[in-house]
C-alpha positions as CSV (number, residue, x, y, z in Angstrom):
1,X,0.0,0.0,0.0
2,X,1.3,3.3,-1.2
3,X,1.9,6.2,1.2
4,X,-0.1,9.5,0.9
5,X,1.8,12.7,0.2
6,X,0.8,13.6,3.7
7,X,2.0,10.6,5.3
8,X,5.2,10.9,3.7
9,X,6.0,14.8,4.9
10,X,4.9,13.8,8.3
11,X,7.9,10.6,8.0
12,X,9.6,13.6,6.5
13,X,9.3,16.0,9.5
14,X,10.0,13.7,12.0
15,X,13.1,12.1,10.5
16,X,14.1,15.9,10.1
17,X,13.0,16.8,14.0
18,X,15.0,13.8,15.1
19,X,18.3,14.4,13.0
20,X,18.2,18.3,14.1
21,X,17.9,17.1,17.8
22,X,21.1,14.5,17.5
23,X,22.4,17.4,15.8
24,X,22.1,20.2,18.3
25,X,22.9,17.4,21.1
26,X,26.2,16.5,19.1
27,X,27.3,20.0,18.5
28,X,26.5,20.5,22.6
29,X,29.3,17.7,23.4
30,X,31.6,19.3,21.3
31,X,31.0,22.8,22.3
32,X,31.8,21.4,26.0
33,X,35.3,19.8,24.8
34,X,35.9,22.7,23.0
35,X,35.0,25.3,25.8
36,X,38.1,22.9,27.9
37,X,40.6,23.7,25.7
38,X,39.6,27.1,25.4
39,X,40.2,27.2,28.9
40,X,43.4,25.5,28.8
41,X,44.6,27.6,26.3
42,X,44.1,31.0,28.3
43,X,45.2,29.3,31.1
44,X,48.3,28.0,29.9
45,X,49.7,32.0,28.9
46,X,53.6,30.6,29.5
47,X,53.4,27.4,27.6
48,X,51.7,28.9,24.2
49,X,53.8,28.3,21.5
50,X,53.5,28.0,17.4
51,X,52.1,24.3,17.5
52,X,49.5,24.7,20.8
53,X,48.2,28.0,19.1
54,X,47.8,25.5,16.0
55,X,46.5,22.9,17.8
56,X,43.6,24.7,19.3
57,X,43.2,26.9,15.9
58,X,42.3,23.8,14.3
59,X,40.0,22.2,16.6
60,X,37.9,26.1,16.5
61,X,37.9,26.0,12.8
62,X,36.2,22.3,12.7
63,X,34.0,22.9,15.3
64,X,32.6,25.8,13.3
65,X,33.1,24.0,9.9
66,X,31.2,20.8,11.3
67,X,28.5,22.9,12.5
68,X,28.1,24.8,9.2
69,X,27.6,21.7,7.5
70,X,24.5,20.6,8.9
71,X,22.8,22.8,10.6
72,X,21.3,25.1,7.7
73,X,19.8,21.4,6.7
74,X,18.4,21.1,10.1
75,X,16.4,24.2,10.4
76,X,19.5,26.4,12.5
77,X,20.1,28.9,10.3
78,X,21.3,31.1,13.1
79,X,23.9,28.7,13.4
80,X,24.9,28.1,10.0
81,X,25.4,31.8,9.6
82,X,27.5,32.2,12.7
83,X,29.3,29.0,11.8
84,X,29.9,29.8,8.0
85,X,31.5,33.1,9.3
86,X,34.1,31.8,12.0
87,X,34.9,29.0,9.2
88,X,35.5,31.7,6.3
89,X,37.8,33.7,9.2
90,X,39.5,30.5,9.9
91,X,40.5,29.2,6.7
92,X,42.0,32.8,6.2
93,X,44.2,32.1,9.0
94,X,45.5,28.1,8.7
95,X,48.4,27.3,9.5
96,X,49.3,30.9,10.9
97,X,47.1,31.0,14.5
98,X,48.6,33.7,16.6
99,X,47.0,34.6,20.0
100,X,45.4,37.5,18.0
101,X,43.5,35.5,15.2
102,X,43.0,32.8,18.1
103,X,41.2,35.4,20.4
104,X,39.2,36.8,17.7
105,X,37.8,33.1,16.1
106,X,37.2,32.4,20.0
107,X,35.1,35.4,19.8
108,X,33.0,33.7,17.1
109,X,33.0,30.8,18.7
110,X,31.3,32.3,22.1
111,X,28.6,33.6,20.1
112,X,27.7,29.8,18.2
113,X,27.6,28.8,21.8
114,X,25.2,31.3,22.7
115,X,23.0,30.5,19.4
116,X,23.7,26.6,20.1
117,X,22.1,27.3,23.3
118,X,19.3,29.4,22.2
119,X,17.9,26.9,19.8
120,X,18.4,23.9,22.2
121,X,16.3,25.7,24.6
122,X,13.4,25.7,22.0
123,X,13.6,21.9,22.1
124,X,13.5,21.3,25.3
C-alpha cells in the first residue's frame, strides 16, 4: 500500500526533528570539549607556542566547519550563519594561529555557543 503525500511529509518532518535534535545534542558535546581547551589555552599564557596555538586553531575552525555543514539542513540557520562566518575567518588564517587571530575566532565561537544554546532551549 502506497503512502499519501501527507504521510510521507509527516515521515519527512519527524526524521528531520529527530536528526536536528542529535544534531544540536552532538554540537552541545563538542562545544563542551571545546569550551576545555579554550580554557586551557588562556590558562596555559607561559606554555603557548606555534604548534599549541595551531593545535587549538584547528579544533575552532572544525567545530565551526562541522557545525556549518549541517545545521542550515536542520532548520538552525542562526547557526549556520554564525558557523559559516568563524569557518571563512578560519580558513584565512590556517596554519598561521597567533594569539590574536585565536582570540578573535574564540570570539566567534562564544557567540555559536550562545545561538547553540538558544535553539536547544526551544527543544527542550
Amino acid at each position: 500500500m502506497a503512502m499519501s503525500q501527507e504521510d510521507k511529509e509527516r515521515r519527512m518532518k519527524t526524521i528531520l526533528e529527530k536528526t536536528r535534535r542529535l544534531f544540536l545534542k552532538d554540537a552541545y558535546q563538542r562545544a563542551a570539549e571545546l569550551k576545555e581547551n579554550i580554557n586551557s589555552w588562556e590558562q596555559n599564557e607561559l606554555d603557548r607556542d606555534s604548534d599549541t596555538n595551531g593545535k587549538l586553531g584547528d579544533s575552532l575552525y572544525r567545530y565551526a566547519h562541522t557545525l556549518k555543514g549541517v545545521a542550515l539542513t536542520v532548520g538552525c540557520e542562526g547557526i549556520h550563519q554564525l558557523s559559516e562566518a568563524a569557518d571563512s575567518y578560519s580558513i584565512q588564517h590556517l596554519d598561521a594561529w597567533t594569539e590574536e587571530t585565536l582570540r578573535t575566532m574564540i570570539q566567534f565561537q562564544e557567540q555559536l555557543f550562545i545561538e547553540l544554546y538558544r535553539e536547544m532551549s526551544k527543544e527542550y
